[in-house]
C-alpha positions in Angstrom: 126.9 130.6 102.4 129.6 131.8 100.1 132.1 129.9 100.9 131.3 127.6 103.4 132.8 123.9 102.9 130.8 121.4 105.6 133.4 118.4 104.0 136.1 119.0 105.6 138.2 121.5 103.7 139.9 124.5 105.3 138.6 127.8 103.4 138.6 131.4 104.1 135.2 132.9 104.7 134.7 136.7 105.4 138.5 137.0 106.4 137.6 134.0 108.9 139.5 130.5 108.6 136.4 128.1 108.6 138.7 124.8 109.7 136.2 122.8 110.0 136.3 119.7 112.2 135.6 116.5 110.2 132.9 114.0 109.7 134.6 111.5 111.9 133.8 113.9 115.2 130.8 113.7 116.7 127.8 116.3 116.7 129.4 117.3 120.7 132.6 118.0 119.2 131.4 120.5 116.1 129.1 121.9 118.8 131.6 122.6 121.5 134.7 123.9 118.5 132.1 125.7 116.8 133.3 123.7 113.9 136.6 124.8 114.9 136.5 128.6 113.0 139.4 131.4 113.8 140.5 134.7 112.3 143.5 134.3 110.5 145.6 137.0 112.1 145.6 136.6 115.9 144.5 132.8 115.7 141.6 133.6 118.3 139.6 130.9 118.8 136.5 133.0 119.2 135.6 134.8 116.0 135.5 138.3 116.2 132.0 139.9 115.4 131.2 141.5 111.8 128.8 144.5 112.5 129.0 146.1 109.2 126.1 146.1 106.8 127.9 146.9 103.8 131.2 145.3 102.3 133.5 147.5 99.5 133.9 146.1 95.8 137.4 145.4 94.2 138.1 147.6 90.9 136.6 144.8 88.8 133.4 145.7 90.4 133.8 142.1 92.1 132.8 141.0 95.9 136.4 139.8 97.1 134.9 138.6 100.2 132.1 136.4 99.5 129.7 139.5 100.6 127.4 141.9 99.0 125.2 143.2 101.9 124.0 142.1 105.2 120.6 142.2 104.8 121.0 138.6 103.4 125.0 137.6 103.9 127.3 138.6 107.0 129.9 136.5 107.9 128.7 136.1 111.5 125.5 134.4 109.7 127.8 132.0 107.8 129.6 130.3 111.1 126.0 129.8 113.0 125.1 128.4 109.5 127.5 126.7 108.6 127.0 124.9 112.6 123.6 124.3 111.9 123.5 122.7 108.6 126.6 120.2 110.1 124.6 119.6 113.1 121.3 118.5 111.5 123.0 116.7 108.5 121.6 119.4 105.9 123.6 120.7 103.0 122.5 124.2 103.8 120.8 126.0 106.6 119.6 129.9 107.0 118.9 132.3 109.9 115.6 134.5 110.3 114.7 136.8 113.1 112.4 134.8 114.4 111.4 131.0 114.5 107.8 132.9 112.9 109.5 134.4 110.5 111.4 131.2 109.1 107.9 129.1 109.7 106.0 131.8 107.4 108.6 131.8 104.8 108.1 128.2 104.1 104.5 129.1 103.5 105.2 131.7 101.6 107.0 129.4 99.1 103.3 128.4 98.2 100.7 129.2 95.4 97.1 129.8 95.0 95.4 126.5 94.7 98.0 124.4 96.8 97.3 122.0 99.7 99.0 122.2 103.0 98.7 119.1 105.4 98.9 120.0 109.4 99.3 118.7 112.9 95.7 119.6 115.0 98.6 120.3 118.3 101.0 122.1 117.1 102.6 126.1 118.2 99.5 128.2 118.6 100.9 131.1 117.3 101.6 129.5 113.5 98.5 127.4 113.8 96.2 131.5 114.2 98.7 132.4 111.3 98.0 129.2 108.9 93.8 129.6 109.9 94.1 133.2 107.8 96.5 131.8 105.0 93.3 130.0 102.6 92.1 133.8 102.5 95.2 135.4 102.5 97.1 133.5 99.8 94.3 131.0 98.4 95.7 127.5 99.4 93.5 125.3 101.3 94.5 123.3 104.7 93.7 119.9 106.2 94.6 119.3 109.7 95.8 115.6 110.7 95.9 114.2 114.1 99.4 114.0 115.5 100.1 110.3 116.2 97.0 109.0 113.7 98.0 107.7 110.6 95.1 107.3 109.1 94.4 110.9 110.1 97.5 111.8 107.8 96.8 109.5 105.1 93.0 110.6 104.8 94.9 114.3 104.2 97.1 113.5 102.0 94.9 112.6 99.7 93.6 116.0 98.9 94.4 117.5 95.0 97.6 119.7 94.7 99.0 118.7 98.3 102.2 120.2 98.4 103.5 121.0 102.0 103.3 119.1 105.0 104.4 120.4 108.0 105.4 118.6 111.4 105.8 118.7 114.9 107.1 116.5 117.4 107.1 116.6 120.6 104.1 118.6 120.2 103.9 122.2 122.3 102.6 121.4 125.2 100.6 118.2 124.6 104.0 116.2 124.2 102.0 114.0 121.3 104.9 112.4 119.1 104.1 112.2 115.5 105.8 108.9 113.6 108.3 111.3 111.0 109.3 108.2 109.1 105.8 107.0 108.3 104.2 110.7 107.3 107.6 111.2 105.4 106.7 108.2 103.3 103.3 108.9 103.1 104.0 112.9 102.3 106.8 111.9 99.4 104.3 109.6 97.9 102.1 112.0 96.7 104.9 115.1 96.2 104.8 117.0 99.1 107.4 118.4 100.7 107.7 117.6 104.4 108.8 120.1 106.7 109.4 119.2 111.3 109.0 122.5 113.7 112.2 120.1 115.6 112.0 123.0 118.3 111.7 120.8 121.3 114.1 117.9 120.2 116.9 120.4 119.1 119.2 118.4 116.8 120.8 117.5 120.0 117.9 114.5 120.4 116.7 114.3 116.7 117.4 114.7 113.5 114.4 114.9 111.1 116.6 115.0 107.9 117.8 111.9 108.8 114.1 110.3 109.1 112.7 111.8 105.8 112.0 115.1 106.2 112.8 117.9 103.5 113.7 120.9 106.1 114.1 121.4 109.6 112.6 124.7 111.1 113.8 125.6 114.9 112.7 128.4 117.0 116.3 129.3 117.7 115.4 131.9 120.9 114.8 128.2 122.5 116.9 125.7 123.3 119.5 126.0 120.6 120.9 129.4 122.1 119.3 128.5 125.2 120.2 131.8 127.3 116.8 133.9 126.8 118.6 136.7 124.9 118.0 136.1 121.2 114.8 136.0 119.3 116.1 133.7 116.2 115.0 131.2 113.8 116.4 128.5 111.5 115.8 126.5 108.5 117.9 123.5 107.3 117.1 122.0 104.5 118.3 118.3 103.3 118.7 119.3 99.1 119.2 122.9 97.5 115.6 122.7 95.8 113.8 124.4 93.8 111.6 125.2 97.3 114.9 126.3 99.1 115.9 128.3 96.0 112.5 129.8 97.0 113.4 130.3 100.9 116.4 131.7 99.9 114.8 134.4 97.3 111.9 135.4 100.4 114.6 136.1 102.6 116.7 138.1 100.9 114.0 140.4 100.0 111.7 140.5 103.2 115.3 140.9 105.1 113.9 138.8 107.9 117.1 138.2 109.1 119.2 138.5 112.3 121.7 141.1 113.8 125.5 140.0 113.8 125.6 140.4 117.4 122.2 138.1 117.5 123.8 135.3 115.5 127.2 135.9 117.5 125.2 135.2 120.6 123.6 132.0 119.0 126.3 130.8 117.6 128.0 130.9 122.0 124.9 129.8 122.7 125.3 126.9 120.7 128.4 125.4 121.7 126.8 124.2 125.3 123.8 123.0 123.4 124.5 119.5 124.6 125.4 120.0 127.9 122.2 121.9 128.3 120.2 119.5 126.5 121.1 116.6 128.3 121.2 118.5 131.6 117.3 119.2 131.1 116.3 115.9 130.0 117.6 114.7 132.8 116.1 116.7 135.1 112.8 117.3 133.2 112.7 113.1 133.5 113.0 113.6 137.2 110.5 116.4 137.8 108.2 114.2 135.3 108.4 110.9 137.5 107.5 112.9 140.8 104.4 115.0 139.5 102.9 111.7 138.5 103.4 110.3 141.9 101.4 113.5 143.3 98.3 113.6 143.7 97.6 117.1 142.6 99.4 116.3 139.0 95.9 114.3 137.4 98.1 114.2 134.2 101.4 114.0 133.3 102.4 114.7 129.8 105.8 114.0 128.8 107.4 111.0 126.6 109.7 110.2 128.8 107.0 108.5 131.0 106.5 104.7 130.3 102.9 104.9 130.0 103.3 108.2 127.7 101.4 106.8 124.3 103.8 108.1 122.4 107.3 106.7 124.6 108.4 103.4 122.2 107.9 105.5 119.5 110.2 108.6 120.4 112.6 105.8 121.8 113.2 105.3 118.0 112.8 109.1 117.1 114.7 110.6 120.0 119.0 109.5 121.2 119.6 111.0 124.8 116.2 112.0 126.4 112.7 113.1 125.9 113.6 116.8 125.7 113.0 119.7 128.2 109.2 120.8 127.9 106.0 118.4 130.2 103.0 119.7 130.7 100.7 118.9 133.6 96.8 119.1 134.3 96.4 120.3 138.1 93.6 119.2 140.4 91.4 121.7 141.0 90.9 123.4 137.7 92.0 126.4 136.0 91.8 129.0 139.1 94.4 126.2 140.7 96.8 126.4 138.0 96.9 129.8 137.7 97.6 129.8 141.6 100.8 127.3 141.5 101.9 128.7 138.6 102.1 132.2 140.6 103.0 130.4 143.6 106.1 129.1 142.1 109.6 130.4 143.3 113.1 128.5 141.6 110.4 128.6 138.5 109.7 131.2 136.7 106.5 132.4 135.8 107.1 133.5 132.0 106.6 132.1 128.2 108.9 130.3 126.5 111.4 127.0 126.8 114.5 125.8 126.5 116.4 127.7 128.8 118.9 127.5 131.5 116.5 128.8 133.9 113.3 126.8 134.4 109.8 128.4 133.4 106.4 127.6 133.6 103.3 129.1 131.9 99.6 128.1 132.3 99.2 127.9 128.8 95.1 128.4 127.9 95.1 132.2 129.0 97.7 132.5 126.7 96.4 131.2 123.9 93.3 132.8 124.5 89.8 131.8 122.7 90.0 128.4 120.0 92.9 127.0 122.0 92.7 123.3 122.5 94.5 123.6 125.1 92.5 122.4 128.8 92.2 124.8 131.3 94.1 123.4 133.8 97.6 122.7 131.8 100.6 124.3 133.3 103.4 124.1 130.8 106.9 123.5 132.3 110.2 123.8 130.7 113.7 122.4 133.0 116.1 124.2 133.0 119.5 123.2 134.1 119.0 123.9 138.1 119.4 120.6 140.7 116.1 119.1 140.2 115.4 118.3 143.7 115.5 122.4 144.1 112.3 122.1 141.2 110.5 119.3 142.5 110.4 121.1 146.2 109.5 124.1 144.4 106.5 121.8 142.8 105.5 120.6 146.0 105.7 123.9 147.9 102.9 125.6 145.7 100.6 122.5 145.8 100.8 122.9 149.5 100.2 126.7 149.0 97.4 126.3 146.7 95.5 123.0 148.1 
């Protein structure tokens, strides 16, 4: 981010004063101030946005602005940045168009003959795109269970393992994975560790702080939070010679956002604890009434007391269990599919993480391989009262019983 300072020290950046609030604030006041950036000659506290794709040369033949082009640098990238890296505790963070495109440019950083180590639950969609990566690029992948450690030391210990890559909570099993012990086992034989932190959001954890290497977010999700930018992130703890690598892939493929995308996250991002903890709360509450129903034969969410995974995501996760559950309904698959179309205050779409509440019966979805049972409907809470979601619950189990 040319020049960004995340210590503290007033600098211009693209014409913008990046005034940063210091480390003595906490992550809900760099959130909310946007870490407190303004242009320089009206003092509005909402940056203007930078649309242009080109930036002119001084006679020298010099970049007086810190900018060359924006297929790699715009200075509506570097406050959004600049937010995320402070947010997550990285020294450096980067936006993609997609939360696909920043997971695939990790991979991408690899080489013929490398190992990559794997969560069985994890995303679907970079799971199908890691199954074709051994023929594609010639590294070969092992596949851990999420909460076995055994699982991930028996992995580990194939040749040349260099990448290890996270996820937790787990989309839409809600399996939490123990970062700190994979971290240690991960650094102990050179790998890199990477956390998909999509569901947490920095907002609930910080993998950087438990180990991990980089941080990759599906930004559409939680962290903008409005369903009106596709986006992705990557954070990373070190400038590496693997981020020098992230950093070469993107300015090449150009897998990066529009200003008026990164504008939007950046809004977005400044209600990202409100919204976080407004969800939990209420994704807590729609958790504790579907397992008191009898149509709800499982209720996965880790905010649940007899959730495997709760004392460990007590240590993991500060201020909830996050916004996604996932329930199996009585009555199968053609009974899911029926609430979920039954559904009113919820709406029947994909994705998470947004103000409005969704829900997806996830198999179809995912289509043939998925591991996924039948009968899984996949809810994420929004920030509606959840008494409004919990009637709207038991509405389409009365429709559909």
């Amino acid at each position: 981010m040319a020049g960004v300072d995340l210590d503290n020290q007033a600098g211009v950046v693209g014409g913008l004063v990046a005034m940063s609030t210091d480390d003595s604030h906490r992550p809900e006041t760099h959130a909310a101030q946007a870490l407190g950036w303004h242009e320089p000659q009206f003092h509005s506290v909402v940056p203007p946005l930078f649309p242009s794709a080109s930036y002119q040369r001084a006679p020298d033949g010099g970049y007086p602005g810190g900018h060359t082009y924006s297929r790699d640098q715009n200075p509506t990238y570097d406050q959004a940045e600049a937010l995320l890296a402070r947010l997550e505790g990285g020294v450096a963070a980067r936006l993609f168009s997609s939360g696909m495109a920043a997971a695939t440019t990790v991979f991408e950083t690899l080489k013929a003959g490398d190992h990559i180590v794997a969560p069985k639950e994890m995303y679907w969609t970079i799971r199908l795109w890691l199954e074709g990566l051994p023929e594609r690029k010639g590294v070969t992948i092992s596949f851990a269970d999420n909460t076995d450690l055994d699982s991930w030391q028996t992995c580990l210990q194939k040749p040349n393992t260099k990448l290890v890559w996270l996820e937790t909570p787990s989309n839409p099993s809600l399996s939490i994975t123990d970062v700190r012990a994979v971290c240690e086992l991960a650094h102990a034989v050179g790998a890199h560790v990477v956390a998909d932190s999509t569901v947490a959001t920095p907002a609930l954890t910080r993998p950087l702080s438990l180990g991990c290497d980089l941080v990759m977010h599906s930004a559409t999700k939680q962290l903008n939070g409005h369903t009106d930018v596709l986006a992705g992130v990557l954070v990373t703890k070190a400038e590496d010679d693997v981020w020098a690598e992230v950093l070469r892939d993107r300015a090449y493929r150009g897998a990066v956002l529009g200003p008026f995308e990164a504008w939007l996250l950046t809004r977005g991002m400044r209600t990202l604890f409100l919204r976080v903890r407004a969800s939990c709360a209420g994704a807590q509450r729609v958790a504790e009434a579907l397992d008191a129903h009898p149509a709800a034969i499982e209720v996965m969410y880790p905010g649940l007391p007899h959730h495997p995974g709760h004392a460990l995501a007590k240590t993991q996760m500060d201020g909830g269990f996050g916004a996604l559950l996932s329930l199996r309904v009585e009555g199968g698959a053609a009974r899911a599919q029926a609430v979920a179309g039954a559904l009113r205050v919820f709406k029947n779409a994909t994705s998470l993480g947004a103000v409005e509440s969704l829900v997806e019966h996830r198999a179809p979805v995912e289509g043939p391989g998925t591991r996924v049972p039948p009968d899984l409907l996949r809810l994420s809470v929004g920030i509606e009262h959840p008494d409004d979601l919990i009637e709207d619950l038991q509405r389409a189990f009365e429709l559909t019983a």
